[in-house]
N, C-alpha and C positions, 0 to 999 in steps of 0.2 A: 419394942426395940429388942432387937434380939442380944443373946449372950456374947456373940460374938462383937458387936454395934459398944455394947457396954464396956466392953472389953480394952477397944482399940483406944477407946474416948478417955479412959481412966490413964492408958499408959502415955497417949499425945498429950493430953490436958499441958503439963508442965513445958512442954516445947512451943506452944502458942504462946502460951501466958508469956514466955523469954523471948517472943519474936524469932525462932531460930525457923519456925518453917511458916508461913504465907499460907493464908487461909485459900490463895488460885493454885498453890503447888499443891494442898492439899486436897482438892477437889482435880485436879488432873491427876493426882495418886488415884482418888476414887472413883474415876471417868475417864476409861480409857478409850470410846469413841469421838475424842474433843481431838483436834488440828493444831497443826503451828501457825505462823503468821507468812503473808504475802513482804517480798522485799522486791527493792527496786535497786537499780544498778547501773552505771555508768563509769568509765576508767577516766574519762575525760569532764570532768567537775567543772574546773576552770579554764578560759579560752583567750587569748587574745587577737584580738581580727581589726582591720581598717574598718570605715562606715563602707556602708552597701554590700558588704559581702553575706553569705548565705551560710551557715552552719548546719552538720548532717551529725546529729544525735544518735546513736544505737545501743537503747536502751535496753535491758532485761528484767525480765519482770519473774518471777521466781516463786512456786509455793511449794514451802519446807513441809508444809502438812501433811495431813494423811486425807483429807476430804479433800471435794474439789470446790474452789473458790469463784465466786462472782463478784468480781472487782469495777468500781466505776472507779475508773483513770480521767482526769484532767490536767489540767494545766492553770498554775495559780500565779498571781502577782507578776505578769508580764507587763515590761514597761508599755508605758502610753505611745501607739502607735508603730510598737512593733507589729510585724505577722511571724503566724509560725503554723505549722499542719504536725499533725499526731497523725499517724498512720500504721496499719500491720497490713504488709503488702503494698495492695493500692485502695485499700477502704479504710476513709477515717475512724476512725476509734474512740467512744464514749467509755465502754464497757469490755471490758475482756470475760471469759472462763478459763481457767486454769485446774488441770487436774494436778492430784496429788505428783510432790516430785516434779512438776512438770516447769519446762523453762517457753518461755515467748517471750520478741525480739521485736521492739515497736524503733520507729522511726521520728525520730521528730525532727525537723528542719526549722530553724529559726534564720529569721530574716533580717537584717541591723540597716535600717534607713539610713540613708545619706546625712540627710541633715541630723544630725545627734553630736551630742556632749561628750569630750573625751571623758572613760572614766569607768570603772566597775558597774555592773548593770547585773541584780540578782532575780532569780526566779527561781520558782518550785514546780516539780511533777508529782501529784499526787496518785495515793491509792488510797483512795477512801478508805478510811475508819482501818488501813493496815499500816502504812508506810510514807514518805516525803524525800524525796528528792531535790536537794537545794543543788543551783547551779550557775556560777558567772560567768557571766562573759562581759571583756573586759576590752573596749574600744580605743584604738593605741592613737589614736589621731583625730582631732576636732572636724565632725562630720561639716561637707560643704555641700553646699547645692547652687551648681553652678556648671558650664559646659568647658572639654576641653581640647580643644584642637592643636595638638602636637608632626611632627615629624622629625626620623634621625637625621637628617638633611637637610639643613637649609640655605646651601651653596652650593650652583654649580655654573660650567664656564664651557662656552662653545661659542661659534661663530653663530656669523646673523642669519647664517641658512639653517641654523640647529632649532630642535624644539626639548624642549627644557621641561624634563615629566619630573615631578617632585611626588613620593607616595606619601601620604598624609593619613591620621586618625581623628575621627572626630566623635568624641567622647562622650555621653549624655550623663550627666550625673546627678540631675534632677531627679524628682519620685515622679515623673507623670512622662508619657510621649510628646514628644516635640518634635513640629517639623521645622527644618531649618532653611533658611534660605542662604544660598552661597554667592559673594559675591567677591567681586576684587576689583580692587583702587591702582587703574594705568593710565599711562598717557596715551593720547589716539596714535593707532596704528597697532597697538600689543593685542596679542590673544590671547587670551586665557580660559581654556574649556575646564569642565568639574567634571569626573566621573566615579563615582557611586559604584559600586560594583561593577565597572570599566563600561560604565552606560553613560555617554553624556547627559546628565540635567543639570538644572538651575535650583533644587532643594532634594532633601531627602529626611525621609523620616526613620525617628531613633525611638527604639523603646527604652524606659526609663533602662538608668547604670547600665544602658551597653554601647559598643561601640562600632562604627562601622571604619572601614577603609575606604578613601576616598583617591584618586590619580587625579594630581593635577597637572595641566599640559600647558605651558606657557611657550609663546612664538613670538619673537620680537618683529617691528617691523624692515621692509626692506633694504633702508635706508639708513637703518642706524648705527651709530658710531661705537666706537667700539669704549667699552668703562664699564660701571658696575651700577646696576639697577634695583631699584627696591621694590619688592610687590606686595602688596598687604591684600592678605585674604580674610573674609571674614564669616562667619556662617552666626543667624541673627535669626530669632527669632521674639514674640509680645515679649519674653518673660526672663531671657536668659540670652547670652551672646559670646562667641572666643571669637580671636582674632591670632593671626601667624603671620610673620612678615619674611618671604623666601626671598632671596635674593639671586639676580643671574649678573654674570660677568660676561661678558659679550667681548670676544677675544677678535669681532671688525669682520667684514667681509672680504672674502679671497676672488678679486675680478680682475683680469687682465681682457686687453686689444692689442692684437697683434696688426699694422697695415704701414701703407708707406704715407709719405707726408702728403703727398695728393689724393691718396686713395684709388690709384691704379694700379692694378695689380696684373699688371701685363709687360712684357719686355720684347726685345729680339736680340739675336745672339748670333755668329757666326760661329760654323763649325769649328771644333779647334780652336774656338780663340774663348776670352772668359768677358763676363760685365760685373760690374758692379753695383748691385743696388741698394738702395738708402731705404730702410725700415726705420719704424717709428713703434714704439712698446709704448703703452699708458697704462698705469695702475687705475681700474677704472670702481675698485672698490672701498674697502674702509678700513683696511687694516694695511699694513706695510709688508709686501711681498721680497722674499730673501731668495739666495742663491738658484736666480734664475738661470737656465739653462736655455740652448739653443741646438736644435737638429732639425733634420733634414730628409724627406722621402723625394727621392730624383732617379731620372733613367740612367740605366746600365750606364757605365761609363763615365759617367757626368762626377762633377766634383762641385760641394759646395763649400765656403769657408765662410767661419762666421769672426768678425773685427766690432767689437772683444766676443771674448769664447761662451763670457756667461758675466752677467751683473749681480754682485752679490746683495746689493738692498736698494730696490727703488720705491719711497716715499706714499703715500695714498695719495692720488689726485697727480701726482707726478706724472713726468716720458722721458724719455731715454731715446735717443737713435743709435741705430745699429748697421751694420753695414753686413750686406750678403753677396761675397764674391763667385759667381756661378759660370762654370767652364764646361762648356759641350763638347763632347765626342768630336773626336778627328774626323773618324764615317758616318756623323750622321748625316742623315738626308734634309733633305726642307720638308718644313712641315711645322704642324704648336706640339710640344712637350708642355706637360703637366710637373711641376716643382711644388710640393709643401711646403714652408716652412713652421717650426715650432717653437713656440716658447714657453716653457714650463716650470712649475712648481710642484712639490708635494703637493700641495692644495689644489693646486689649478692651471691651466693652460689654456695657450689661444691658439689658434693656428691662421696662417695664409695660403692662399693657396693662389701662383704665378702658372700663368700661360704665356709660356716662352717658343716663340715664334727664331725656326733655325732658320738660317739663309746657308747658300752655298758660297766659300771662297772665291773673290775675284779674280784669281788666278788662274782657277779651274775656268773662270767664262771666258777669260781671254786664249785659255792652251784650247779650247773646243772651239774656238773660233779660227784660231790658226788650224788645226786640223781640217776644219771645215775648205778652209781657203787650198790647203795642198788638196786636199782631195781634188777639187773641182780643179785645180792647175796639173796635176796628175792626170785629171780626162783629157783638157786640152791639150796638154802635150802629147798622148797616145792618139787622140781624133786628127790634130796635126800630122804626123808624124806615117800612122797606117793610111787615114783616110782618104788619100791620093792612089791608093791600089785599088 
C-alpha cells in the first residue's frame, strides 16, 4: 500500500465511520471509468380513454453516462387481456444500445378492449436492472360488447312516388369480426334495399370496434295512403344484434284525369259561333289536390273559357265537372282543329286533348246558292235576249 493509499485512508477514516460520504460515492471518487444510469420518460403518465380505443406512447429512453449501455426493455404487469407493441421505428423492441449522452424514442401503443371494467388500470415499462416507468390509464366508461346501428335521421316525408334514403352507421363493438345480416320488418308492397359502401347486399362484414356506413333506400308501395309508417331495421348476427326503427311519412300520391263524362273527346263547332263542353276532373290519387288550374293550347284566333277558372281543393277519389266554352274564328274554313286542354298542379297535371271539327255558316250556303241561281239567270237572260241575232 502505498504512502499516498495510507494517507487518504487515515484522513477519510472519520467521514465513513459518521456516514457523511457512501462507500459507492467513494469508489466513483476512485473510478473514474464507471457511467451513470439509463432513465425512462414520458410527459403523459396518466390517461383517460372510453373502452376500445388505442393509445400511442412516446417514450424516451436516455443514458446520462459516459459508456454505452445495453439495456433490455419490456413491458411489466399489463392487465389480462390487454394488447400493446413496443416498437423503435417499425421493429419490435427487446433490447436497445444506447451510447453515452444519447437519447432514443420507442413507441408503445396500448390497446383497451371493449369489454373492460370502468376504472384506473396500471402498468410498468421497464429498463432492466436501470429504471421503471409506472403508467395509468384510466377507462372513463363501463366497457360493452355489443353492436350499434345508429343514424342522424330517422324522419322523413315525401309522396308515394319518393324513395326515402336514410344514411345509417353500423357499429361493431365486439373483440372479434362479424358478419351481419341486414334485414327489415314491412308490410307487402315496401322496398327496402341495404347498401354498404353504395353496393346493394343483404350482410356485410365488420372488423372488430369499427364501423362501416350503410344507405338505406326505402320505396313505399303504389297504392299507398298517405300517414306515417314505421320500418324496423335490423342487422343480426349468432352472437350479437342492433336494431333502428326509421320512420317515412308518406305525404299521398299526386294523380289527376282530365276527360268528359262520356269519354269522347271530340266536338264540332261552326265558324264564329262557340260550344260548350262538359269536362269531368277526377282525383285519381291518394293525397288531396289544391289550387287547380285550367289552360288552354288552341288555334290562332280561337278563344277558350273555362266555368269555374280553377278549383281550389278536390278530395282523393273525388270529380268535379267543369265547363269548357270554345269559340272558332269567323275565317275559318271546315276542317278538325286540334284544342288541348289543361288541368294542373304544382305537383301534377292531366291533359285532354279535342278534335274540333269546323263547319261553315248556313248563311254562307244559302248566299252561294243564290249566286249560283243569278248566275245561270244572268246567262239566260243574255242567251234570250242576243241569241236571236
Amino acid at each position: 500500500m502505498s504512502v499516498r493509499t495510507v494517507f487518504l485512508s487515515l484522513i477519510l477514516a472519520p467521514f465513513f465511520n459518521q456516514g457523511l460520504i457512501s462507500s459507492n460515492a467513494a469508489f466513483a471518487a476512485g473510478a473514474p471509468g464507471s457511467s451513470g444510469g439509463v432513465t425512462l420518460y414520458t410527459p403523459y403518465t396518466r390517461i383517460s380513454v372510453p373502452p376500445g380505443e388505442s393509445i400511442d406512447y412516446a417514450i424516451d429512453v436516455k443514458n446520462d453516462g459516459i459508456d454505452t449501455k445495453n439495456v433490455n426493455i419490456y413491458v411489466a404487469s399489463m392487465p389480462k387481456g390487454w394488447e400493446y407493441s413496443l416498437k423503435s421505428g417499425n421493429w419490435n423492441i427487446k433490447q436497445l444500445s444506447i451510447l453515452p449522452s444519447e437519447r432514443k424514442t420507442l413507441s408503445l401503443k396500448v390497446m383497451v378492449p371493449l369489454k373492460v371494467n370502468k376504472g384506473d388500470y396500471r402498468f410498468k415499462v421497464v429498463a432492466e436492472g436501470a429504471d421503471e416507468l409506472t403508467l395509468v390509464i384510466n377507462v372513463s366508461e363501463q366497457g360493452t360488447f355489443k353492436t350499434e346501428f345508429t343514424t342522424d335521421q330517422v324522419n322523413m316525408q315525401g309522396n308515394s312516388k319518393s324513395t326515402f334514403t336514410f344514411r345509417t352507421k353500423l357499429r361493431n363493438q365486439t373483440g372479434d369480426k362479424q358478419l351481419y345480416s341486414l334485414r327489415a320488418s314491412t308490410s307487402r308492397g315496401w322496398e327496402v334495399v341495404f347498401k354498404p359502401d353504395y353496393k346493394q347486399a343483404t350482410s356485410v362484414e365488420i372488423e372488430a370496434n369499427m364501423t362501416k356506413d350503410i344507405n338505406i333506400e326505402i320505396k313505399p308501395p303504389e297504392s299507398v295512403e298517405a300517414g306515417t309508417y314505421k320500418i324496423p331495421v335490423s342487422a343480426v348476427t349468432n352472437t350479437t344484434s342492433a336494431e333502428l326503427e326509421l320512420e317515412v311519412v308518406v305525404t299521398g300520391s299526386f294523380q289527376m284525369e282530365l276527360t268528359t263524362p262520356t269519354g269522347l273527346l271530340s266536338t264540332d263547332i261552326t265558324a264564329g259561333h262557340d260550344k260548350r263542353i262538359e269536362l269531368l276532373l277526377k282525383n285519381t290519387g291518394s293525397a288531396e289536390l289544391k289550387d287547380i288550374k285550367f289552360s288552354s293550347s288552341k288555334p290562332v284566333n280561337w278563344d277558350v273559357v273555362f266555368d269555374p277558372q280553377k278549383i281550389d281543393r278536390l278530395e282523393a277519389g273525388s270529380e268535379a265537372k267543369v265547363f269548357a266554352t270554345v269559340k272558332a274564328d269567323d275565317k275559318a274554313i271546315s276542317g278538325d282543329y286540334a284544342t288541348i286542354i289543361t288541368a294542373g298542379t304544382p305537383e301534377v297535371s292531366s291533359q285532354a286533348s279535342f278534335r274540333v271539327s269546323v263547319k261553315t255558316p248556313m248563311l254562307w250556303g244559302w248566299v252561294g246558292v243564290l249566286v249560283i241561281i243569278v248566275a245561270l239567270g244572268s246567262v239566260y237572260y243574255l242567251f234570250r235576249k242576243y241569241g236571236r241575232r
